[in-house]
Phi, psi and omega in degrees: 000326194254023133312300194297307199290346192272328163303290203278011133309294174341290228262289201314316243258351196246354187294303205247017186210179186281353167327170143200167183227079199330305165295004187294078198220133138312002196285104190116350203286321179264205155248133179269146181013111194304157157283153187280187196283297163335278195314296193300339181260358175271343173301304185290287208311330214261313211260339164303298221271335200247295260055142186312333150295076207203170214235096146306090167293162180237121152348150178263307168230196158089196204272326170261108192243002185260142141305335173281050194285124171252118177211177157274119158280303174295198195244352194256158197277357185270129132002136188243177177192132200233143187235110173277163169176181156197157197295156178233023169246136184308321182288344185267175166289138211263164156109166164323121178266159151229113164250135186266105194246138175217148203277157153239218205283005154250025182091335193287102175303164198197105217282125199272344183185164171237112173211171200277156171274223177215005173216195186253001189195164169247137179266263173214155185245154180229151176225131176200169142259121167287311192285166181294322188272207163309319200299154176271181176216137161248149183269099207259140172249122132013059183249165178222132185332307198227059191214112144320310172322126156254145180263124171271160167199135214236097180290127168245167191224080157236150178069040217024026186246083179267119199263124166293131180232311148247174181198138212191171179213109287195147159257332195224118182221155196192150187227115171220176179292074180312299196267046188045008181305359191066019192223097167333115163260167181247131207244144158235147184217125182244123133265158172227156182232128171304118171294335197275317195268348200061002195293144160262119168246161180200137190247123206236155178214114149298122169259136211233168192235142176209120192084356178117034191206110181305092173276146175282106175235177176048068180271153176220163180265165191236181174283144189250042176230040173278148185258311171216178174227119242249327186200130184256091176273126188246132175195211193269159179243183176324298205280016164103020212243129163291151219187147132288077201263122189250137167247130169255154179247148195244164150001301183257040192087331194260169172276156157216160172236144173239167148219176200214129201204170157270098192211159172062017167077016174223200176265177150223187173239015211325307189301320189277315223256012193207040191291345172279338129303289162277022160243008175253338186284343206242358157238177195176169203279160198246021189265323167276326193291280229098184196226145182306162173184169170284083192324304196256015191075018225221357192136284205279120165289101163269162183234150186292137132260142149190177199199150186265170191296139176350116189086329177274001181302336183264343183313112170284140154305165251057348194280322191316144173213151211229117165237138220250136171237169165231144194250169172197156176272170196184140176316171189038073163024072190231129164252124199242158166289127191226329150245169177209140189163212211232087202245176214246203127305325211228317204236175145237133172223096190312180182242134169282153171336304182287143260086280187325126167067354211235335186237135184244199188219154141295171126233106156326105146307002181240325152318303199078001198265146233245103174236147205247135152215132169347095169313129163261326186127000172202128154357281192284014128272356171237113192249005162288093172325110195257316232211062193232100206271161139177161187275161175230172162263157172309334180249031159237025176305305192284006160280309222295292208264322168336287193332307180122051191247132171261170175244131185224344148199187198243127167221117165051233178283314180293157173217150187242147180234180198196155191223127190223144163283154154317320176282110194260001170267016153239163186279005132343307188302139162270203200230155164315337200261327209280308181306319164275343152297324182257017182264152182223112183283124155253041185204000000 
């Protein structure tokens, strides 16, 4: 516990202000996850069958995050259960195991096969149909210490026999319904690196398996100055449309976002095919930007801009503050506005309209706590206090508000608070309802 609690000072001390902290990991800090009664009995079959001396790998990413993925594989209506690991004895074959355990007519798990993976980790599995017809298939990806590249390999499960049927390779992989058919497509995103020139390309694909064999359709080009690609977002576009947001880092520091939706019976690419339009608003330093997200909850997947804040224009960073808009695409390569404000680690806090031009930002240095002031026309003269957010654990509440702090919302151990003055004449000063309509816990 008093582990637990010093990460989460640790975590406090970073909430509300621009810092970040690479080194920064909770891993150990707690024990993991009890197995559930399924789990445990899926465990005894598997350690029955390999034995207990073994290593649970875990997905990296993706919707399957256990090592245990429990899914329907077949044409039958009970659960399959696919187990990663690898042995921890010198004497057995080293690399990734995958084991298929399936029940039988008493219910009783029971392990059906083994066979090795293509890589030192799991990336992520996806269980879908690929194919025109019924069978599922499940797409196990890959990763290996020392290949950007990751390898997928597309697996079937009949007759107790699960089988490799393909195999390809991949930076970015994901599945969603583009064109609404009630049917997952499998979206790939390949870089090639030129040997002669070294330029890096990249390419999106949907993918369909036809015959034991991974076909490429609807290819479109992506930007070709990604070095890698850090997050992949599934959401909504304005009109309601499924969408892909990817975001990558380049060379020169920044961040940028593409997407990839369905129209005209394709993919499209609005950032690559407009790029003199949509790509300076779609990159940013990437130490300030950030990455898409839902902001609001709400579906639709926003993408981050940004420019500095009232007073910081001539400022270098690390000192440089920012203010962020978030955006949603809109058809004919159109980016509309949809907040504009002040973002944390942790938090987002719009700005209401009268607002606009009118407010800078702060940092406590001694505090960390995030105080809004009257713009005057120079930082370091605008001392009308408007505004000052910050955070806590749960069990400092009641100093927190003795102080004169209200509390407005809650997220996991934290809870964020905000402080306004009393003098309420000038207008600026928000309201207890406007400070809570514009805060957005992002963590």
């Amino acid at each position: 516990m008093n582990k637990l609690k010093t990460a989460a000072l640790c975590l406090i001390s970073l909430v509300l202000t621009g810092c970040t902290s690479p080194n920064f990991s909770v891993e150990g800090l707690v024990d993991a996850p009890k197995l559930t009664e399924e789990q445990s009995q899926i465990h005894e079959a598997l350690t029955k069958s390999v034995g207990s001396n073994i290593t649970l790998k875990y997905p990296r990413n993706g919707d399957y995050r256990s090592a245990y993925v429990i899914a329907n594989i077949d044409d039958e209506p009970d659960n399959e259960a696919i187990v990663f690991y690898e042995y921890k004895e010198t004497n057995k074959e080293k690399g990734m195991k995958i084991n298929i355990l399936d029940t039988d007519e008493d219910g009783e798990w029971f392990s059906v096969k083994e066979v090795s993976g293509a890589g030192t980790d799991v990336d992520k599995v996806i269980v879908s149909q690929l194919g025109s017809g019924s069978d599922i298939n499940v797409v196990i990806g890959y990763m290996n210490q020392s290949a950007d590249e990751k390898t997928m390999e597309v697996y079937s499960y009949k007759d107790d026999d699960f089988k490799k049927i393909g195999t390809d390779t991949y930076s970015v992989l994901e599945a969603m319904d583009f064109d609404n058919n009630g049917r997952n497509d499998l979206v790939a995103i390949q870089k090639t690196v030129n040997a002669e020139t070294e330029k890096i390309t990249a390419k999106a694909s949907l993918l369909k398996l036809e015959k034991g064999e991974i076909k490429r359709e609807m290819t479109i080009d992506m930007l070709d100055n990604v070095e890698s690609y850090v997050k992949v977002t599934r959401g909504l576009l304005a009109d309601g449309r499924h969408a892909l947001f990817i975001d990558g880092s380049t060379s020169d520091g920044n961040i940028q976002t593409e997407l990839l939706y369905y129209r005209y019976s394709t993919l499209q690419n609005p950032v690559q095919q407009r790029k003199e339009k949509l790509l300076s608003a779609c990159t940013g330093n990437m130490d300030f930007r950030g990455t898409c997200m839902d902001i609001d909850g709400d579906g639709v997947v926003e993408i981050p801009s940004i420019k500095p804040m009232p007073g910081y224009e001539n400022v270098e960073t690390p000192q440089q503050k920012y203010l962020v808009t978030w955006n949603t695409y809109k058809d004919f390569y159109v980016l509309e506005e949809k907040y504009s404000g002040y973002q944390s680690n942790s938090s987002f806090i719009a700005f209401p309209k009268r607002w606009e031009g009118k407010v800078t930002v702060k940092t406590d240095i001694d505090t960390g706590e995030v105080i809004f002031y009257k713009y005057t026309g120079d930082v370091n003269t605008s001392t009308t206090e408007l505004v000052r957010y910050c955070s806590g654990l749960k069990e400092d509440d009641e100093k927190l508000t003795a102080a004169g702090y209200e509390l407005i919302t809650s997220k996991g151990q934290l809870n964020y608070y905000v402080k306004i003055p009393k003098d309420k004449t000038e207008q600026l000063v928000l309201t207890i309802d406007e400070v809570k309509n514009n805060f957005y816990p992002t963590e």
